[in-house]
N, C-alpha and C positions, 0 to 999 in steps of 0.2 A: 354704854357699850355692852355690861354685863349686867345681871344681877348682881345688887352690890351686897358687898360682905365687911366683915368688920374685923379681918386680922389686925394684927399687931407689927406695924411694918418695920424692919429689922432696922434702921436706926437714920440717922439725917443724912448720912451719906447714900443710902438708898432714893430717898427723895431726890438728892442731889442728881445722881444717877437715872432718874426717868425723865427729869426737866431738860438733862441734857443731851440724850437721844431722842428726847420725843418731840426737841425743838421746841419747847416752849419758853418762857421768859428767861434771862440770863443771869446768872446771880450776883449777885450784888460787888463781889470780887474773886475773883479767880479763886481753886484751893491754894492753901498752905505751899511755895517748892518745899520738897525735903533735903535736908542739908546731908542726909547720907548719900554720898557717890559712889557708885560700884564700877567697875571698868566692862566696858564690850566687850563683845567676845572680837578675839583674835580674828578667826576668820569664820566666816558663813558661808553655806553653799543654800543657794535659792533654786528652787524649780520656778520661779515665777517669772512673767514677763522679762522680756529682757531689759538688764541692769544698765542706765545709763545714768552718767552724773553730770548732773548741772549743777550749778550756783544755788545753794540753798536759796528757800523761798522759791523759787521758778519754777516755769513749767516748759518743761523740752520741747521741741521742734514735734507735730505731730508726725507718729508712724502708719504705714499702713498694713495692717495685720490681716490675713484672713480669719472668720468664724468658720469652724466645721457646721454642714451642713449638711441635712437628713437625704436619703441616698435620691441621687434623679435631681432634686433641688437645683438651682441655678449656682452659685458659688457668691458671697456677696463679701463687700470690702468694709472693713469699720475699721477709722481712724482712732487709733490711741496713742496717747500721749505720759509724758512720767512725770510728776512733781516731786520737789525735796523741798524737805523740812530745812527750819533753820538748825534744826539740833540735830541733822543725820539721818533722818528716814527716808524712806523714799518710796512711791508707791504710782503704779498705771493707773489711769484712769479713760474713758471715750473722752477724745478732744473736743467733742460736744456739751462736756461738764464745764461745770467752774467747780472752783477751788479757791475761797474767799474766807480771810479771818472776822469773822462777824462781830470782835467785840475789839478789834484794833490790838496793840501789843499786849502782853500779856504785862503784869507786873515782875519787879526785879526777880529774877531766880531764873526766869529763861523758862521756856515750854514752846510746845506748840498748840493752836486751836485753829482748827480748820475745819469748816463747815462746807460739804462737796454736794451741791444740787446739780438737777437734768438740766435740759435744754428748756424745759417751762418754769424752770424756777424754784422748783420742790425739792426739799432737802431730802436725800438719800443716806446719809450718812455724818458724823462727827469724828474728825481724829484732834486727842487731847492726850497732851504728854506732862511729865512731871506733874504729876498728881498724887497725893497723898489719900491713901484708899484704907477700908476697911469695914466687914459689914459680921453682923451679927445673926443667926438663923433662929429668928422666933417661930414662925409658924412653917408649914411643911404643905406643897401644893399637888396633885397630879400633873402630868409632863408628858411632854412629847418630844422628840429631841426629831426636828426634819432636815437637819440637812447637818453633816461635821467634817471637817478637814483639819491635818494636823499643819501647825505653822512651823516647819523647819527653820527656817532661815531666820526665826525671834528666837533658838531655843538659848537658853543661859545657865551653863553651871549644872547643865546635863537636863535641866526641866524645860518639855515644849508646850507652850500655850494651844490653842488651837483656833478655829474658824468655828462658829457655830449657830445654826438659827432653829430657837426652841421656842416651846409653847409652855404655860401654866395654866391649870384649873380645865374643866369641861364643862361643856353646858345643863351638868346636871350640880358640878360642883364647882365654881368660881376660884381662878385664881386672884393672886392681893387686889386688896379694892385699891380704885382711883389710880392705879398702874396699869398699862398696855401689858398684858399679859403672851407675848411675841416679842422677840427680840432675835436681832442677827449681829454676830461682833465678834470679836478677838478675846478669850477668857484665858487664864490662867491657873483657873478653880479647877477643884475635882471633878470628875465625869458623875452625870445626877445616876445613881444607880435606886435598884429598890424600885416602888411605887409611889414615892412622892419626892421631892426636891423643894428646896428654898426658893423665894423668892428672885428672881434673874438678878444676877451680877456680874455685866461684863468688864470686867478688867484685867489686865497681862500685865505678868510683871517687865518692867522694862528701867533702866536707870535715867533717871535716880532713885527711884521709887515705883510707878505704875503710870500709865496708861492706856486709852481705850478709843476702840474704830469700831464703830457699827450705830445702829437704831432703833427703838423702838417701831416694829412693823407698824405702819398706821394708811390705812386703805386711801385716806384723803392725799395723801403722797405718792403711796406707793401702789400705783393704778394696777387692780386686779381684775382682770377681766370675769365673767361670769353673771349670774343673778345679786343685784345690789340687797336683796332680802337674805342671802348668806347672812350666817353668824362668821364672828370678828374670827376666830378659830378654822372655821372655813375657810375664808378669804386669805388667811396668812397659808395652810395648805396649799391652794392653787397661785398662790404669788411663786413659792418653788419651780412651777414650770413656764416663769416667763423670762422673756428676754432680758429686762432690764435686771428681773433675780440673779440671772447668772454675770449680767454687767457687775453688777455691786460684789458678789462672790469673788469675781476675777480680781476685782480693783481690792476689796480689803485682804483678801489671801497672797497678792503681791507683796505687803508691804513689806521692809527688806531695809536693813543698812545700806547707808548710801555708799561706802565707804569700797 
């Protein structure tokens, strides 16, 4: 994908972290639940689609929303829909997706894992709760930060995570090797300032511990229109102005207590 390089990649839970946005094999057992519980917040106020509660696990009755549309354009209708977690979240998605747990129940502790693909079947996204997270900054990459939004409605204890979809490395200098160097998801880490940044770690804090919604950008998924001779870096630029970008933006920047 890149010229390969040979940093030092910040530790197994990083690994862990690109097998399971980038959709590759599953590991062998779920992480750790953590046994620290913290309480929700009281209450949240959401700008995001509108809040309806079902029956954990389920997927609501589809809705009919309109898209804004560029001026003169015809006006077009997209069905969306809400799904809830078994543990309280809740999030929009096009009633054209699915929303399927790909490795069955999780082991004793309770979580969530859902894996959300299009209408052809291609993964777009992972949401994964109660997870036990933490990572280490060995090496230091060039960045590009294309697209960010703050996540109100997950904020905890006065700190908000955010929406974010960033890049690592150029094609003169290489971000971490044997990792997709793009990523779009829900962080709770610091804003990358300066001229260089860590290697991507999407993860929000959330109780009992953390969880994480988003993917490794990867063009065999995530159909980018353009010249197929683009660098991978290019192709994640131009995916920010397509339709399904702003599907998956809409759907993980909803997610939102269900409560």
């Amino acid at each position: 994908m890149r010229p390969p390089t040979s940093p030092r990649l910040a530790a197994p839970t990083a690994i862990l972290v690109a097998c399971l946005m980038a959709g590759c094999g599953q590991p062998a057992a779920p992480p750790a639940p953590s046994q620290n519980a913290s309480d929700l917040p009281a209450s949240v106020t959401s700008s995001a689609a509108p809040n309806a509660t079902v029956p954990p696990g389920s997927t609501s009755a589809p809705e009919e929303t309109k898209e804004p549309q560029a001026t003169g354009a015809p006006a077009q209708t997209a069905a969306w829909t809400s799904y809830t977690t078994t543990d309280g979240l809740i999030f929009d998605h096009p009633a054209a997706w699915s929303v399927e747990d790909p490795a069955g129940e999780l082991a004793e502790g309770g979580g969530t894992f859902a894996e959300i693909t299009n209408a052809a079947g291609q993964p777009l996204a992972t949401l994964r709760t109660n997870m036990a997270t933490g990572s280490t900054c060995l090496d230091r990459f060039p960045y590009a930060v294309l697209d960010s939004q703050d996540m109100t409605a997950l904020t905890l204890k006065g700190a908000t995570p955010r929406f974010i979809f960033e890049t690592r490395g150029t094609p003169e200098d290489p971000g971490p090797a044997n990792t997709p160097a793009a990523a779009y998801g829900i962080t709770s880490g610091p804003a990358p300032s300066g001229d260089s940044a860590c290697a991507i770690f999407h993860f929000f804090t959330w109780p009992p511990n953390g969880a994480m919604f988003g993917a490794f950008y990867n063009p065999e998924n995530n159909k980018t229109p353009g010249d197929a001779s683009l660098t991978y870096l290019e192709k994640a630029k131009i995916y920010t102005e397509t339709d399904e970008y702003r599907d998956i933006k809409r759907m993980i920047t909803s997610l939102r207590p269900a409560g």
